[in-house]
N, C-alpha and C positions, 0 to 999 in steps of 0.2 A: 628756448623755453626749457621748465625745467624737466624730466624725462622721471616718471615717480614709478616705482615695480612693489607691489603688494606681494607679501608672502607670509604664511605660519597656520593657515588653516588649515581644516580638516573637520575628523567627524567625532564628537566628545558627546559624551551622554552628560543629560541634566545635571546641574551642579557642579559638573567639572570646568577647566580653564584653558583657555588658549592667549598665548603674545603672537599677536599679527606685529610685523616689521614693515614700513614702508621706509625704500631705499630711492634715493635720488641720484640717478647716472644726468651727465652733463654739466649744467648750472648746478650750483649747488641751491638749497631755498632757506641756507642758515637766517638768513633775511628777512623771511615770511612767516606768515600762520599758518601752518597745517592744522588740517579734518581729517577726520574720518568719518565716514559716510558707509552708508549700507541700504540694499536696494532688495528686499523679500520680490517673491516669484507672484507676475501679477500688483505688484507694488510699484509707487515712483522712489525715487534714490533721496533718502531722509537723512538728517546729521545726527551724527551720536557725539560725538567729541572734539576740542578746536583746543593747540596750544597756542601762543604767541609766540612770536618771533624772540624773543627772548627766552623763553621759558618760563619765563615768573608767571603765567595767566594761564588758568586753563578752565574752558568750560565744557557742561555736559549738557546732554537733553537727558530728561526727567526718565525716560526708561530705563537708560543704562548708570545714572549719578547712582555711585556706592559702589557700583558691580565693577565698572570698567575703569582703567590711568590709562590717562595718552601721557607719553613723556617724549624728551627728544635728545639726543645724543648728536653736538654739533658737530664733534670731532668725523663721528662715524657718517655723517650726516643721515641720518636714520632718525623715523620718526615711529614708536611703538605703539599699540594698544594693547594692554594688560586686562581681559577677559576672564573675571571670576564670577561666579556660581552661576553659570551659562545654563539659559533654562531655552524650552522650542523654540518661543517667539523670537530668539536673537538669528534664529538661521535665515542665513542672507547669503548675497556677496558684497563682500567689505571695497572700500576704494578707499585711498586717499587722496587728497587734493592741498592744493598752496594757494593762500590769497596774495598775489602781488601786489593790490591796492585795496581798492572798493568789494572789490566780489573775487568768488570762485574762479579757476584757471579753467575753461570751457573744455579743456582737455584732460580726458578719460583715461585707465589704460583699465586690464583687465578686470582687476580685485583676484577675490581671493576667497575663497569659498569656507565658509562654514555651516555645517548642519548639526544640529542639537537633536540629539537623540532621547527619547521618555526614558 
């Protein structure tokens, strides 16, 4: 399986920006569609962004479309989210995931924390 590690958060006040990295140890997922995904305190784990296994497609959910780029570096095998004008509601912990077919990889790893400060 593929083995995905989140990193690049932290704590930014309103309006400010964060690039979350998701990096892939083992299998590579040059192959696949990565998400990103994010999961508020007391919330269930929602989608903000999906590339394609190419890169040519990328979509959003309606909160984060304008604010956020997911992009993806095959080389580096690294897959990004580019976090602009970062307002409360975005404070989560970020995950990413690969679709190898039909659906989500059922496997988790930590995320990666962000909190948005007034």
């Amino acid at each position: 399986q593929v083995q995905l590690v989140e990193s690049g958060g932290g704590l930014v006040q309103a309006g400010g920006s964060l690039r979350l990295s998701c990096a892939a140890s083992g299998r590579t997922f040059s192959r696949y569609a990565v998400g990103w995904f994010r999961q508020a305190p007391g919330k269930e784990r929602e989608f903000e962004a999906h590339i394609s296994w190419s890169g040519s497609n990328t979509y959003y959910a309606d909160s984060v479309k304008g604010r956020f780029t997911i992009s993806r570096d095959t080389a580096k095998n690294t897959v990004d989210l580019q976090m602009d004008n970062l307002a409360p509601g975005d404070t989560a912990i970020y995950y990413c995931n690969y679709r190898p077919v039909a659906d989500w990889s059922d496997s988790w790893g930590q995320g990666t924390r962000v909190t948005v400060s007034t």
